[in-house]
Each structure stands twice: as C-alpha cells, then as structure tokens.
C-alpha positions as CSV (number, residue, x, y, z in Angstrom):
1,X,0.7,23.3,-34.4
2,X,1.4,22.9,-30.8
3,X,-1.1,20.3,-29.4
4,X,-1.5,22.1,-25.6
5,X,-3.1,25.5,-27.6
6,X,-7.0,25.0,-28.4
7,X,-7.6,26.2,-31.8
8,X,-8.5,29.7,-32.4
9,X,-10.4,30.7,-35.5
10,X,-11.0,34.0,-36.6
11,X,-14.8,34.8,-38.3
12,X,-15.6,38.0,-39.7
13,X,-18.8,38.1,-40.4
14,X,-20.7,40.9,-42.4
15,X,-23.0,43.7,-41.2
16,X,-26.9,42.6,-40.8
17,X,-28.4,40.5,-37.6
18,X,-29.1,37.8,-41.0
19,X,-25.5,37.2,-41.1
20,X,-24.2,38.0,-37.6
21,X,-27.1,35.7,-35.4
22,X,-25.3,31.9,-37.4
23,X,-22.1,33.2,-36.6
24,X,-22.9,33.3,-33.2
25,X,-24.9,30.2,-32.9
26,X,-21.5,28.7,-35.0
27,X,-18.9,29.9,-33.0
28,X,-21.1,28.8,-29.7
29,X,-21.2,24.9,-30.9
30,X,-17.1,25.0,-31.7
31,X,-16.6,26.2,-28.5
32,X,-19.4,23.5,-26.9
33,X,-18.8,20.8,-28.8
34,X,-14.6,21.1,-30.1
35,X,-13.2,23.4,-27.9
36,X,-12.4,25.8,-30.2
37,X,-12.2,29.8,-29.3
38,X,-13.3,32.3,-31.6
39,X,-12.8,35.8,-32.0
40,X,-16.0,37.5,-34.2
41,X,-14.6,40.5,-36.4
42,X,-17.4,42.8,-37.2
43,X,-17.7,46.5,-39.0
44,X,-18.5,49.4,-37.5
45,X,-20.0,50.7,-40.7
46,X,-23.3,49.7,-41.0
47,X,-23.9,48.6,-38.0
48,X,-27.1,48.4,-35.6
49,X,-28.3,47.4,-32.2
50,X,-29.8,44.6,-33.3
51,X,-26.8,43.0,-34.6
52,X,-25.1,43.9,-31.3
53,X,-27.9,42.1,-29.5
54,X,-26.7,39.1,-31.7
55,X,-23.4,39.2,-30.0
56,X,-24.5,39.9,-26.2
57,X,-24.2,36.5,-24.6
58,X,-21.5,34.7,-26.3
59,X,-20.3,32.3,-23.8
60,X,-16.6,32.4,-22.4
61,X,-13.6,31.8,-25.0
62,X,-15.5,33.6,-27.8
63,X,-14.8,37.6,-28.0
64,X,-15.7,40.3,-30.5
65,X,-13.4,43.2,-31.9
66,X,-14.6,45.9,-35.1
67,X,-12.9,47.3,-37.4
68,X,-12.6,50.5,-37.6
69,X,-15.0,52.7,-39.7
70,X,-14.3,53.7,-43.3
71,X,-15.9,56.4,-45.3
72,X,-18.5,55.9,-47.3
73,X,-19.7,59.7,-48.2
74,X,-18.8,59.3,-52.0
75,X,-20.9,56.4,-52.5
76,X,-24.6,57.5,-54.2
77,X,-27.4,58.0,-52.0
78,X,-29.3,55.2,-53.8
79,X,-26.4,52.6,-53.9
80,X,-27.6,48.8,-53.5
81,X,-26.8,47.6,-50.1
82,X,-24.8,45.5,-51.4
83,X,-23.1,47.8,-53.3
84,X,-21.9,49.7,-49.3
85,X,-21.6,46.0,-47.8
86,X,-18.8,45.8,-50.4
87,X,-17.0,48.6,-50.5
88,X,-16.8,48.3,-46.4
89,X,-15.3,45.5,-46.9
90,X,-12.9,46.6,-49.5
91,X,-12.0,49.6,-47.9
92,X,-11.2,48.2,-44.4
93,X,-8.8,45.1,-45.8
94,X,-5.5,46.8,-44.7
95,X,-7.4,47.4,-40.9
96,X,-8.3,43.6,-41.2
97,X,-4.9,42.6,-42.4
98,X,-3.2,44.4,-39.3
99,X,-5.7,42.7,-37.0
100,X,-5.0,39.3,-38.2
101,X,-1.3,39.8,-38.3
102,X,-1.3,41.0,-34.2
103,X,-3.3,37.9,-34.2
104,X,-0.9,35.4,-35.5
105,X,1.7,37.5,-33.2
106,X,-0.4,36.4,-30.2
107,X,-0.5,33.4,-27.5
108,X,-3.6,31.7,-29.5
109,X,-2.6,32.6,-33.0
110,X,-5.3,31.5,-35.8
111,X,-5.8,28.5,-36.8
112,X,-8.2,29.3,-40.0
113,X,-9.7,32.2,-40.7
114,X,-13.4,32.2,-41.9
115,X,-15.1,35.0,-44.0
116,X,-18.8,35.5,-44.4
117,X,-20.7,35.0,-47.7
118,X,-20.6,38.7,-48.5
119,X,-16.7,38.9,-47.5
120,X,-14.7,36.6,-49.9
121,X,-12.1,40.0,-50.8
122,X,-11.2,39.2,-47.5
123,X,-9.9,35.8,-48.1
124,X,-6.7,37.6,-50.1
125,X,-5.4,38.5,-46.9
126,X,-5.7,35.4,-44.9
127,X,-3.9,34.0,-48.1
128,X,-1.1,36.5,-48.4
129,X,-0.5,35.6,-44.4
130,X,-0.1,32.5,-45.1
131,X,-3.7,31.1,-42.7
132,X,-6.0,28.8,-44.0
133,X,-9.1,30.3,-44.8
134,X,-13.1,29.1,-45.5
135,X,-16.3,30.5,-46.3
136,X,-19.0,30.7,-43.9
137,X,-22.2,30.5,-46.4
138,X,-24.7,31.5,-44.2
139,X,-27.7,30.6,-47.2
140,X,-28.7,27.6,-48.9
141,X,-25.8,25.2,-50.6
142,X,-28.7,25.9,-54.3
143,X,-27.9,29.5,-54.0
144,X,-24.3,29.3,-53.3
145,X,-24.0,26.7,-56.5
146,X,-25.9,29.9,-58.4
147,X,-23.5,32.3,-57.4
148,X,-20.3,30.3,-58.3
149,X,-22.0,30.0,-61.5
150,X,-22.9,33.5,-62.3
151,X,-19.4,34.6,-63.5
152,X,-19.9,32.2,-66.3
153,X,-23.1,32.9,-66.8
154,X,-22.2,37.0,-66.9
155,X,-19.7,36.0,-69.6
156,X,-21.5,33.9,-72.2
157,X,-24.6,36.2,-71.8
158,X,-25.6,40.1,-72.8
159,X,-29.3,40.0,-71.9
160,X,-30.7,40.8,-68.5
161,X,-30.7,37.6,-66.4
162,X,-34.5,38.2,-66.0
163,X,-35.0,37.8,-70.1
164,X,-33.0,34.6,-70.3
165,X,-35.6,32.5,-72.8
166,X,-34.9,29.5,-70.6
167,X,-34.1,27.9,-67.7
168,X,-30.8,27.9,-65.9
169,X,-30.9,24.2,-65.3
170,X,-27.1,23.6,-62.9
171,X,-26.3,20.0,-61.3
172,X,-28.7,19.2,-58.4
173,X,-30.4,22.2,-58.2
174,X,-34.1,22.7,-58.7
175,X,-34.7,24.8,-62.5
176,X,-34.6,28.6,-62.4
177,X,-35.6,31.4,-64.2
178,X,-33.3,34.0,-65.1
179,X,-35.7,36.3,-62.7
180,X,-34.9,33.9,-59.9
181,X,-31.8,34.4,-59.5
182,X,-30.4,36.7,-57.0
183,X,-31.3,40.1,-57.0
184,X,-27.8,42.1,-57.5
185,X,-27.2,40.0,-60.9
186,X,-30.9,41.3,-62.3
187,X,-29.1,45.0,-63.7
188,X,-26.3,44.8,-65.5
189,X,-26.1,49.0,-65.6
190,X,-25.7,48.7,-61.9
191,X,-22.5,48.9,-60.0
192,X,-23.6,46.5,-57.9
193,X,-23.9,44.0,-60.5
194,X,-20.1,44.1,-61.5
195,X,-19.0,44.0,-57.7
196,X,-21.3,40.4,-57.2
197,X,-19.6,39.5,-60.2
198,X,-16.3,40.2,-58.9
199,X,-17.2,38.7,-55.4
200,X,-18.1,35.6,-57.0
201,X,-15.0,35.2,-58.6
202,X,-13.5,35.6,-54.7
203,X,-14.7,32.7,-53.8
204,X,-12.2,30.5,-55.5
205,X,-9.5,31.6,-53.5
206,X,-11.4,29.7,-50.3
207,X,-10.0,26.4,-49.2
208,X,-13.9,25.2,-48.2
209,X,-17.2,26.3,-47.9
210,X,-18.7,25.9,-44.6
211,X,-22.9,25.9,-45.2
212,X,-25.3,26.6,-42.7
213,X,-27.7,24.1,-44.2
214,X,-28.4,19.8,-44.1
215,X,-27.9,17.0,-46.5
216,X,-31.8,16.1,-45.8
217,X,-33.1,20.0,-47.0
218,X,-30.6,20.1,-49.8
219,X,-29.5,16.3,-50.4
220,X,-29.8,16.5,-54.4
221,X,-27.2,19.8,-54.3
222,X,-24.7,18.4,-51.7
223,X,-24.9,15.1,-53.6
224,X,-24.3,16.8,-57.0
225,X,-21.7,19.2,-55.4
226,X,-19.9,16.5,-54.5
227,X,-19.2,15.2,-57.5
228,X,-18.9,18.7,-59.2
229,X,-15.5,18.6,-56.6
230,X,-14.3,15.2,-57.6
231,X,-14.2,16.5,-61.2
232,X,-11.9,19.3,-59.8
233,X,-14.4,22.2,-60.2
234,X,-14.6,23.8,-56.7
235,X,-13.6,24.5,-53.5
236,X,-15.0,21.1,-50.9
237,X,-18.2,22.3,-49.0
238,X,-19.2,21.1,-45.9
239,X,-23.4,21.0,-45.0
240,X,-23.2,21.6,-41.2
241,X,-26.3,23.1,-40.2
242,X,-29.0,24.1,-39.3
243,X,-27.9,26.7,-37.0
244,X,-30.8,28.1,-35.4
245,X,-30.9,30.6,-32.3
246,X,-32.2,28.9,-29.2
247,X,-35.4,29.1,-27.6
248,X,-35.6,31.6,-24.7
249,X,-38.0,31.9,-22.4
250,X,-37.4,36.0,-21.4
251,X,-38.8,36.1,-25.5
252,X,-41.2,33.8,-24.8
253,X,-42.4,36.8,-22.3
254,X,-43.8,39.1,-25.2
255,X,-47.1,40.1,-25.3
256,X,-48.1,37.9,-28.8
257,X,-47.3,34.8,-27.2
258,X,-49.9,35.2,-24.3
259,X,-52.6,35.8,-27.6
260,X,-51.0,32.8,-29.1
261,X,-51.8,30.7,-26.2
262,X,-55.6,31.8,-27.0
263,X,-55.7,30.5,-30.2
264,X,-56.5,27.0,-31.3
265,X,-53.8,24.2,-32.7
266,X,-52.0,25.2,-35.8
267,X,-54.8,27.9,-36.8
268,X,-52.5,30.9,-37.1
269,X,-50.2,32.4,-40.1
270,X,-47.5,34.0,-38.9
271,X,-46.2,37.0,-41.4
272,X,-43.1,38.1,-41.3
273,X,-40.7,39.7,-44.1
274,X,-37.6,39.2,-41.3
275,X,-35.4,41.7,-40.5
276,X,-34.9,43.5,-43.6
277,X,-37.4,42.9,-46.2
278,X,-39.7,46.0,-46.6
279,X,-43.2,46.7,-48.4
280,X,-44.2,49.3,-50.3
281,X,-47.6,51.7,-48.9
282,X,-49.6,50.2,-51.9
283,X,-48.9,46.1,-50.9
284,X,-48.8,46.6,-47.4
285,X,-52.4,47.6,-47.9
286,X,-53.5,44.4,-50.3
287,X,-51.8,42.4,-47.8
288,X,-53.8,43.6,-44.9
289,X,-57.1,43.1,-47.0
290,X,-55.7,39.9,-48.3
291,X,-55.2,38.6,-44.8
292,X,-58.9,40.0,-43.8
293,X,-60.4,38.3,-46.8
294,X,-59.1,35.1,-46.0
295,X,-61.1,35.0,-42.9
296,X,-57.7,32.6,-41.4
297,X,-56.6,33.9,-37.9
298,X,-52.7,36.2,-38.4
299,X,-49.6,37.4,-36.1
300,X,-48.9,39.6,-38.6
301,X,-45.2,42.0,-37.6
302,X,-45.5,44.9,-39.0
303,X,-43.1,47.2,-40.4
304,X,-42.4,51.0,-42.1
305,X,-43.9,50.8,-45.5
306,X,-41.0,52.2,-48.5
307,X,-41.8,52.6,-51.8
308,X,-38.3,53.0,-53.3
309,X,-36.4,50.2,-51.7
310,X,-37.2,46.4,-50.4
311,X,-34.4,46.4,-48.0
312,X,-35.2,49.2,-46.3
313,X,-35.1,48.0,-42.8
314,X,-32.3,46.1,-43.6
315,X,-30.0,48.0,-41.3
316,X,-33.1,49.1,-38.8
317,X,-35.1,51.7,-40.8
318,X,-36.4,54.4,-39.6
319,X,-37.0,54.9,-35.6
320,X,-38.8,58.7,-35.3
321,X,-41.7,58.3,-37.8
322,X,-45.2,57.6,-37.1
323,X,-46.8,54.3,-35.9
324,X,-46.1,52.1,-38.7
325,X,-49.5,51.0,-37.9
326,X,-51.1,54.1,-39.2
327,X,-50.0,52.9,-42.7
328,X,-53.1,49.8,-42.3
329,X,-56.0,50.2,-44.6
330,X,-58.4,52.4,-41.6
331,X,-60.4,50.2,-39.5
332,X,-58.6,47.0,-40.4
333,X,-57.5,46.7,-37.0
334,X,-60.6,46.6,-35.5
335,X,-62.3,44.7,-37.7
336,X,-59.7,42.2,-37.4
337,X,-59.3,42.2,-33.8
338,X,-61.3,38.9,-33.2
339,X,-58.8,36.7,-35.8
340,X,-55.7,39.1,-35.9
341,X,-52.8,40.7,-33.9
342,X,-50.4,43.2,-35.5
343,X,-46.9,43.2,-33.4
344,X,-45.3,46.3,-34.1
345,X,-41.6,46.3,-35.5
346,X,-40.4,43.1,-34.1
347,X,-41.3,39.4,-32.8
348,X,-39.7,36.5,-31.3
349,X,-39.8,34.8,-33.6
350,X,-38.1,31.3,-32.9
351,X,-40.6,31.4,-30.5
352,X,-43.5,32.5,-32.1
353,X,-42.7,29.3,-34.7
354,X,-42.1,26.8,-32.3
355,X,-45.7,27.5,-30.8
356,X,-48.8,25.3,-30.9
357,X,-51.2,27.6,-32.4
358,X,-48.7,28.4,-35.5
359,X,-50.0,26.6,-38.5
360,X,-48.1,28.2,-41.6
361,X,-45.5,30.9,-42.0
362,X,-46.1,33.8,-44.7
363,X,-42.5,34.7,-45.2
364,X,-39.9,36.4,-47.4
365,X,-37.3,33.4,-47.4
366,X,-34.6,34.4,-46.0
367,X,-32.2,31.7,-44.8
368,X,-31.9,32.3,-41.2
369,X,-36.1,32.2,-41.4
370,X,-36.5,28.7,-43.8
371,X,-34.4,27.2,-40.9
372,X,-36.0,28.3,-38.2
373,X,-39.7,27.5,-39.8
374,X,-37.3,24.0,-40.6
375,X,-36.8,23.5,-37.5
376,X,-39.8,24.5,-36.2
377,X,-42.0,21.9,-38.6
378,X,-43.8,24.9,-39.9
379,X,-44.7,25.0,-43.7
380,X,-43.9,28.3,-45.8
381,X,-46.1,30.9,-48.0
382,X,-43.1,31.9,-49.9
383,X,-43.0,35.9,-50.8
384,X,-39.5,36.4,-51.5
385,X,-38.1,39.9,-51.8
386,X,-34.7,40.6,-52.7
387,X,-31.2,39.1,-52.3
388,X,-31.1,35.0,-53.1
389,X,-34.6,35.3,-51.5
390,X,-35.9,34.1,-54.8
391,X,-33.6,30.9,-55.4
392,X,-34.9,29.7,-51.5
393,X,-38.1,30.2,-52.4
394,X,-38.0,28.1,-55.6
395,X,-37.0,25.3,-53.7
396,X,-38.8,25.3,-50.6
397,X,-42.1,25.0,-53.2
398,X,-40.2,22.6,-55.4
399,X,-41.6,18.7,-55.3
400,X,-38.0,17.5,-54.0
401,X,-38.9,19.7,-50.5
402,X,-42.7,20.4,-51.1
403,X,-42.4,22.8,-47.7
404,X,-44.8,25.0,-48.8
405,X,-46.8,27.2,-51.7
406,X,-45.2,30.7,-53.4
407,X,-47.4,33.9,-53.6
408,X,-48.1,35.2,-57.6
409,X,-47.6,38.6,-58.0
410,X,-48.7,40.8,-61.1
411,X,-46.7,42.5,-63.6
412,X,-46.1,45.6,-61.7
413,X,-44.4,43.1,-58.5
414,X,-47.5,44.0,-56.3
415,X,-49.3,40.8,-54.9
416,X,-53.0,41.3,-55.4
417,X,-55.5,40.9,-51.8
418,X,-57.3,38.0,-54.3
419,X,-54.3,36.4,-54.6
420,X,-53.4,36.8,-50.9
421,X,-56.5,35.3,-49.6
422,X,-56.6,32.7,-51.5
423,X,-52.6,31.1,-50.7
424,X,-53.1,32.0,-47.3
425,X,-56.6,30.2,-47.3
426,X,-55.0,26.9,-49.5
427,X,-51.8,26.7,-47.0
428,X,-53.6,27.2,-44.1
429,X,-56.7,24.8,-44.7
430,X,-56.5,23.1,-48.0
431,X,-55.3,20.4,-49.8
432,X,-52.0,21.5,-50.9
433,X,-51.2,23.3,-47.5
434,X,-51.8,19.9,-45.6
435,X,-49.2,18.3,-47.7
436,X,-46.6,20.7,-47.2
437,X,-47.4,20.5,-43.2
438,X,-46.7,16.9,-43.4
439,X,-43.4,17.1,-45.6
440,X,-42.7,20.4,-42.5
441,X,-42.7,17.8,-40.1
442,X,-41.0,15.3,-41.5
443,X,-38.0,17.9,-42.6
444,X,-38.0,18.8,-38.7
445,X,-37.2,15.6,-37.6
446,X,-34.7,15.4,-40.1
447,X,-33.0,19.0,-39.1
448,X,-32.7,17.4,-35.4
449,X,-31.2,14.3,-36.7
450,X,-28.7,16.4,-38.7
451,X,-26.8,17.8,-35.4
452,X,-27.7,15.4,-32.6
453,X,-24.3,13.5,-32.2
454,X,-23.3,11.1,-34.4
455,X,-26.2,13.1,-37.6
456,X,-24.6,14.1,-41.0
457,X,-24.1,17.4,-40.0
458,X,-22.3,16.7,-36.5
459,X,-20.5,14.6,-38.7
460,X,-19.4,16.7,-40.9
461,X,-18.1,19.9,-38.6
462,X,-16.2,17.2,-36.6
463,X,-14.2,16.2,-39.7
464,X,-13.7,20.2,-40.6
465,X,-12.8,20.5,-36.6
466,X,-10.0,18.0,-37.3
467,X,-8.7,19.0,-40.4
468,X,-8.5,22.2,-38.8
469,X,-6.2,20.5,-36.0
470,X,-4.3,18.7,-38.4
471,X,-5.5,15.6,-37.7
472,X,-6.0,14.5,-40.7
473,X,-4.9,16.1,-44.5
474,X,-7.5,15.6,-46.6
475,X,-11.0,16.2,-47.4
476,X,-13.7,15.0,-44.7
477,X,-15.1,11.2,-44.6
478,X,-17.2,10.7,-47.5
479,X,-20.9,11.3,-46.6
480,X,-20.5,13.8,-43.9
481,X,-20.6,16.6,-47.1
482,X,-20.0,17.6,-50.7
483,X,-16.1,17.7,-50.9
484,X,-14.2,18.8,-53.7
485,X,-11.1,20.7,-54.9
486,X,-9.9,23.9,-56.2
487,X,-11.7,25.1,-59.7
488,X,-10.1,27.2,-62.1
C-alpha cells in the first residue's frame, strides 16, 4: 500500500442511534488520533432522525453514503426487529458490494472494511473483494463470547434456552442462565431465532473483532479470550473502548439540568430505558408508584407505553399520539412534583450522568448506556429488556464488577412497585448501593485510564491502526487485547 495515501476504512454500521452514535465517536478518534478517513455506510431502511443526528458533525475526512432502500412489505407485521435488521442487510449485499467495488476503484481505496455487530453477512463481500475485514462489536466482549457460542449451543440442545437446567458456565465469563442469554435465541419457533443463529456463524469469516469495551470492565473475558485464540478457536479481538459521546454544553441547555442543579449531591435516580426499550401501560404504572414509594428524588424520561413489543421505540415510536405523560397513574405528577421530574421522550443524557446531583442510574443495560454510566462513575439499577440486555446486566451486578443491584420481576415479567421502591431505596441509600458507588468510581478512573495515551485501550487501537497500515503482520503486542486466530 502506497505510503503517501492515509488509510481509508469503510464502516457500515446498522440502523438504531445504539449502533450508529460508537461509530461515530470511532471513526472521530481514527481520524484524531491515526489519521485515518472513514466513509460511514448506513441503510435507508429503518432509518430515523435520531440516527441522522448521530451523524451531523462528523469532523472533516469522515463522510456518510446509504444504501439504497430494499423492500420489506412481505415480511410479517410482527417480525422481531431483528428479524427486518437482517433481511436489510441481506437484501442490500449486491448495493453494498457495488459501493465497495467503486470504492477500491477510487483515489483512497479501502484499506479494511468494518461491519457492525448486526452485519457479519456483509463480511462475504469484503472477502470475495479481496479487503480485509473486522467486526465492530459495539456491546460487551461477555456477550459477544455468548453469541460465538450459541451455534454450538443451538446444536447440542432442543429445549428452549430459557429451560436449560443449568448454567451456561463459558471461559471468563460471569455464569448465565439459559433466560439470560440474548433475547432472539429465547424461541426456537421464531424466524428470528435461525437468522441469529446464522449471523453467528458469520462471524467466523471476520479477520478481528474490534470491542467497544476495556480490559478493566471485562478483564476476566479479554484475559480468557485470549487464550481461547491461542488455542486457535476465534478470530483475535481487540478491547478498545469505551467510546462514549462527548459532553456538550448546547445539551447541557435543557430544561432538567437547571432542576438538577437544585437538587443536592448524588440524591437523584436517573431512569432511563435508552432509546429503544419500551414498557408496557401496566409496569409503567408500578414504576411510577414504585419510584413515589421510595420517597428517593427521580429524573425519570418518559416514553409511549406498548404492550405487545419491548422495542417499540426502537426506531422512534410513535410521534402523533397523546402526551405519553397521560399514561402516569393520575395525580402522580403532582404529588411528586417536590422529589420528581418526568422529561418527556428524550434527555441528555451523557450530561444528565456526568452531573453532581446524579446518584444512581435505573437503566435497561444497554451498552452505549453501561459506558456512559462507566464513565460517568455512576452505579446501575439493572432492568434489562431485550437484546443481550440481559447478559450486561448479569455482569454489571456480578462480584467481579459489583457496579450496581438488578430489579426482580415476577412470573408474568412485570416488576412489582414493592420491589421498585425498595432497589431504588437500597442503591440510592443503603448498604449495598454505597458499595457499588464506590466500585462506580473506581471503574471511571479506570475507563479514563483505558484511552488517555499510552492506557490499554489506546494501546490496543494503535496496534490495529498499524496492522491496518501494514506495519506490522501479526497480531497486536500482547496486553493491548485478547488476540487469537481463525476457529473452525
């Protein structure tokens, strides 16, 4: 590769502002830190304005291009999400594999292409065109290890995951139950459950795994990872994260943070299901009494209520309904007015974490939001939802992080108001809560350590930077990340 031409890497990343925000953030420190141009493939399908906000301010060298839309109208009203993320993807491979080829045809060429998590069907192409391709594993390194497993696990099994009599126990990772596991795998009558299956199997054709996470949150994985890749099992993965979107101070304009500044040190829970995870009529109701029983101040962002589907707002929800207030047990808002805020729809939320008065994080576990609360030195309620929601949660209450307590729900999946009172009481003022505030703050000083020059995690994206250059053939330097090599 000519030395005078910076490299140029190509990322397509999958619909959802979950997966599209670390892209950004990821293709912004190549270009700040290696010099390295992007171009960001996304989908029209499925797309939304928030995950064109994502995108708005890229900073020169980095551009965007979408592929062209596909049709989905034979799919079932009721398919999984993941079920449509995967067909796009399917379905738009010949559109991606003419893109990538005018690329190569082009003054910057690619240097390695990089699909999302959700995207590994594309790595076919970059391998029939001859381009070195990666992952971009936008989740934790424990789920990722569970989803490489779950082929195997598909074949030596016939029950549903959830009625596995044990735990699956996997090198480094923290023990799950079957019902832990990611949500797509927990129906074997569903389509969707054959197309993760299949996706999983994708993944092998990678070169690497690039993870948005840090050998401090997950040390025990990476560690265990690594020598699951000496042995010749899978693809080398390379912990170089966190990346976390930036604090900005037009956010820090809204309206919540001028209440925030009203409210004493570390007294307020901030409750938040991120940008997709939904709640049916019934628990948004025992939440709001939960939250008013607890007597514990709230920023609570509230969303439209569905009772069929906990991804609902995945892709934006609904925008001409009624105040999704209106869906609040009547008078709650008043009678909470002294201690509480609702923020309708959407918060700032790097903001809102990295403020004084925030003391504890009720949230559904998604990655992008356990990094940010990481970062922040905030500890987490854990209410996971759907997607590897689950497997997060499980380890951010395990005793190797100890970053927080996890919700109980009853046998219907609704979490009682008892039950909400009382976590958000022992997180916010008791015993168990102060612990995991202290282990929060020492896991924040460890996520800045990971990226400031010369951390594990800087580390480790310089030595993918170079192999990428061709400086040098082989795996990165030992310690920067779990390495390996190709699995069968």
């Amino acid at each position: 590769m000519s030395q005078v031409r910076a490299p140029h890497v190509v990322l397509l990343t999958s619909p959802g502002v979950g997966h599209v925000a670390p892209v950004a953030e990821f293709s912004t420190r190549l270009a700040a830190q290696h010099g390295v141009t992007s171009t960001i493939v996304t989908y029209t399908d499925l797309s939304s304005s928030t995950n064109s906000s994502a995108l708005a301010s890229l900073p020169p060298g980095l551009t965007t291009t979408a592929l062209p839309e596909v049709a989905l109208d034979d799919l079932p009203a009721d398919a999984h999400i993941l079920t449509r993320i995967i067909t796009v993807v399917q379905r738009t491979l010949p559109h991606l594999r003419a893109l990538l080829r005018s690329l190569l045809d082009s003054p910057a060429g690619i240097t390695v292409f990089l699909a999302d998590m959700l995207c590994p069907a594309a790595l076919a192409v970059a391998q029939e065109l001859g381009v070195p391709r990666y992952v971009f594993y936008t989740s934790s390194l424990v789920s990722l290890c569970t989803l490489l497993h779950g082929p195997e696990l598909a074949r030596t099994t016939t029950c549903e995951f959830r009625d596995l009599p044990g735990p699956v126990i996997l090198p480094g990772c923290v023990p799950l139950h079957g019902a832990d596991l990611v949500e797509p795998l927990q129906d074997r009558a569903n389509p969707v459950y054959a197309l993760l299956v299949d996706m999983c199997v994708d993944y092998l054709r990678t070169d690497g795994f690039v993870v948005n996470t840090f050998d401090a949150l997950e040390h025990e994985t990476v560690d265990a990872f690594k020598g699951l890749a000496e042995r010749g099992v899978f693809p080398p993965a390379y912990a170089v994260g966190p990346f976390v979107r930036p604090f900005s101070r037009k956010s820090a304009e809204h309206g919540c943070m001028r209440w925030l500044d009203e409210q004493p040190d570390g007294s307020v829970l901030y409750v938040s299901f991120g940008s997709g995870g939904t709640l049916s009529s019934m628990q948004t109701a025992e939440l709001a009494l939960g939250l008013e029983a607890s007597g514990q101040r709230f920023l609570w962002v509230v969303r439209f209520p569905s009772d069929k589907d906990s991804m609902a707002s995945y892709f934006g929800g609904p925008t001409d309904r009624v105040d999704p207030a209106s869906y609040l047990p009547e008078g709650f808002t008043e009678r909470t007015r002294a201690t509480g805020l609702v923020v309708l729809q959407w918060a700032p939320q790097v903001e809102i974490l990295e403020h004084r008065a925030v003391g504890g994080f009720l949230s559904h576990c998604g990655w992008n939001s356990t990094l940010e609360t990481v970062s922040a030195g905030v500890p987490v309620l854990a209410w996971p939802l759907f997607a590897e929601q689950r497997v997060n949660a499980v380890k951010l209450a395990s005793e190797h992080v100890g970053l927080g307590l996890r919700v109980n729900a009853r046998e219907d999946g609704v979490v009682p108001r008892e039950e909400v009172a009382a976590a958000v009481r022992e997180l916010m003022v008791g015993e168990k809560g102060a612990m995991a505030r202290r282990r929060a703050r020492e896991m924040q000083a460890e996520a800045q350590k990971a990226s400031a020059p010369g951390g594990p995690a800087h580390q480790a994206l310089a030595a993918v930077v170079n192999m990428w250059k061709g400086a040098v053939t082989g795996p990165a330097v030992a310690g920067a990340a779990a390495a390996g090599a190709r699995g069968p």
